[in-house]
N, C-alpha and C positions, 0 to 999 in steps of 0.2 A: 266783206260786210262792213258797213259804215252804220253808224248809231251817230246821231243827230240828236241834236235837245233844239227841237223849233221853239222861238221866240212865237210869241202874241203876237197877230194880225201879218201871218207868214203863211204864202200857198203851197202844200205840200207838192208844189209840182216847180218844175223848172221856167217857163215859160207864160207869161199873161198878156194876152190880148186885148186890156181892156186900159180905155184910157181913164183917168192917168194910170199908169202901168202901177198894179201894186207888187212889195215884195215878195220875191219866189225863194226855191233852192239856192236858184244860182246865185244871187247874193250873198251868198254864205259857203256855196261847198263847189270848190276848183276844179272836181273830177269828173273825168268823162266816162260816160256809159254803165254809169248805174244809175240805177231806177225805184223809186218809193214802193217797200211794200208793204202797201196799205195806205192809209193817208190817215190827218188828222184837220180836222175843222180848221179854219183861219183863225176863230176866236179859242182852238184849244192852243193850250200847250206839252210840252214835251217830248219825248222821246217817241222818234220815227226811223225806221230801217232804212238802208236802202241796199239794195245790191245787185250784181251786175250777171244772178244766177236766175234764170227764167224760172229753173225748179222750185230754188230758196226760197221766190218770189211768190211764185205758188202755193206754197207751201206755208206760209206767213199769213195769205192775204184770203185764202178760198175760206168759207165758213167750214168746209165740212170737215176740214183738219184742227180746228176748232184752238189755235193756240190762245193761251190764255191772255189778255191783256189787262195791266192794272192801271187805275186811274186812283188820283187823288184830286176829291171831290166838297170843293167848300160849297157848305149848301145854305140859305138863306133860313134862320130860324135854328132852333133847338133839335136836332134830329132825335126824333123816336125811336125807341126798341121797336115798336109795332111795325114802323116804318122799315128798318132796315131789316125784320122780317120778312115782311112784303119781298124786298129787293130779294135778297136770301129764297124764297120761295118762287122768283118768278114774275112778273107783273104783265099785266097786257096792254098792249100800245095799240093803237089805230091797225098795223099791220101784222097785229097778230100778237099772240103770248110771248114773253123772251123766255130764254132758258134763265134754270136758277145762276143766281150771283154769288160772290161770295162777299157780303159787306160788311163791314165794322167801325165804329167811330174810333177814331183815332184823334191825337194832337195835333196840332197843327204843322205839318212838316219844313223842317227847313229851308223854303224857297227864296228865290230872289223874287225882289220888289218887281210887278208886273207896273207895264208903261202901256196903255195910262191904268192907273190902281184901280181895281175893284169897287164899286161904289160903294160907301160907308156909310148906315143910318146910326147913330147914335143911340137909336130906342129898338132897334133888331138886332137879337142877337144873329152870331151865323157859328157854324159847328163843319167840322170836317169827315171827311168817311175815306175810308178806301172800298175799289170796289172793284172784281177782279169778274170780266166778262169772258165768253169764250167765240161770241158774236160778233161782227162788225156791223152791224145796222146804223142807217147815216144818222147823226146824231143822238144814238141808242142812249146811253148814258143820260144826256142833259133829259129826254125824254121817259126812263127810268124813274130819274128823283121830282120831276114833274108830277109823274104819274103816282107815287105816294106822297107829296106833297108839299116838297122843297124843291125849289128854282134851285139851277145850278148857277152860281159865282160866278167860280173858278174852276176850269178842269186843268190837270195835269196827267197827262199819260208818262208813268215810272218805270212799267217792266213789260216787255213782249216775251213770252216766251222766257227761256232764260235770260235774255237780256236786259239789263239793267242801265236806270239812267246813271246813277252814281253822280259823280261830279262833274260831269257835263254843264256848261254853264249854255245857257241861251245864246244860241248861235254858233255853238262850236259842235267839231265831230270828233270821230273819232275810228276810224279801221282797224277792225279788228279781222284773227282769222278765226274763221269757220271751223 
């Protein structure tokens, strides 16, 4: 198993077809025959699996084994109790209700400086949450704090499952065993 902390504006995939080529995996990870399980948006960041077990991969990636994943979620404005209610209870997107979350406002976590920084208004505040899904819906998250009523920032994915991002810095990995 390999644990990766993706950098901002990185394709969770090895290969891009698209000119100009933007960056992939393989600008960052040496090994051959492991594979993403799961993915994360270009514009998220953090922590991404990969491994070279078809089952593991399965098992990570299917919704109905449902592992949990956390994100840390700066969100545009003062977040509400109401709001992270909502989240907590459930919300419905265009393709359907999501299952409940587990959200909580939290401090602002220890991260590195994102390139290029998050946009700053001097008269908006912004507030952080974590938010712990069991779903992988493409862009579920951003679409979550939408749907009660903060734009999302910044996303960081922290924990799949048992694993944890820890001290992985943007762009490095880390093999662990299973």
């Amino acid at each position: 198993m390999v644990l990766f902390n993706k950098p901002y504006d990185v394709l969770s995939q090895f290969t891009d077809n698209s000119t100009p080529a933007r960056a992939t995996l393989a600008d960052f990870i040496p090994l051959k025959e492991v594979y993403p399980a799961g993915r994360l948006d270009r514009d998220s960041e953090g922590l991404l699996l990969l491994t070279n077990c078809g089952q593991t991969q399965h098992q990570l990636s299917d919704p109905k084994h449902k592992a949990p994943k956390t994100y840390w979620v700066q969100v545009e404005g003062e977040i509400t109790e109401q709001a992270l209610a909502q989240l907590r209870a459930g919300v419905v997107l265009k393709d359907g209700p999501t299952l409940p979350a587990v959200a909580e406002r939290i401090m602002p976590p220890p991260l590195w400086p994102r390139d290029p920084p998050v946009r700053y208004r001097a008269n908006i505040p912004t507030s952080w949450i974590s938010l712990t899904i069991t779903e992988g819906r493409n862009r579920q998250v951003r679409r979550m704090t939408a749907a009660v009523g903060f734009a999302t920032l910044r996303l960081v994915r922290s924990q799949i499952g048992a694993w944890h991002l820890n001290t992985l810095q943007p762009g490095e990995f880390q093999v662990v065993n299973l």
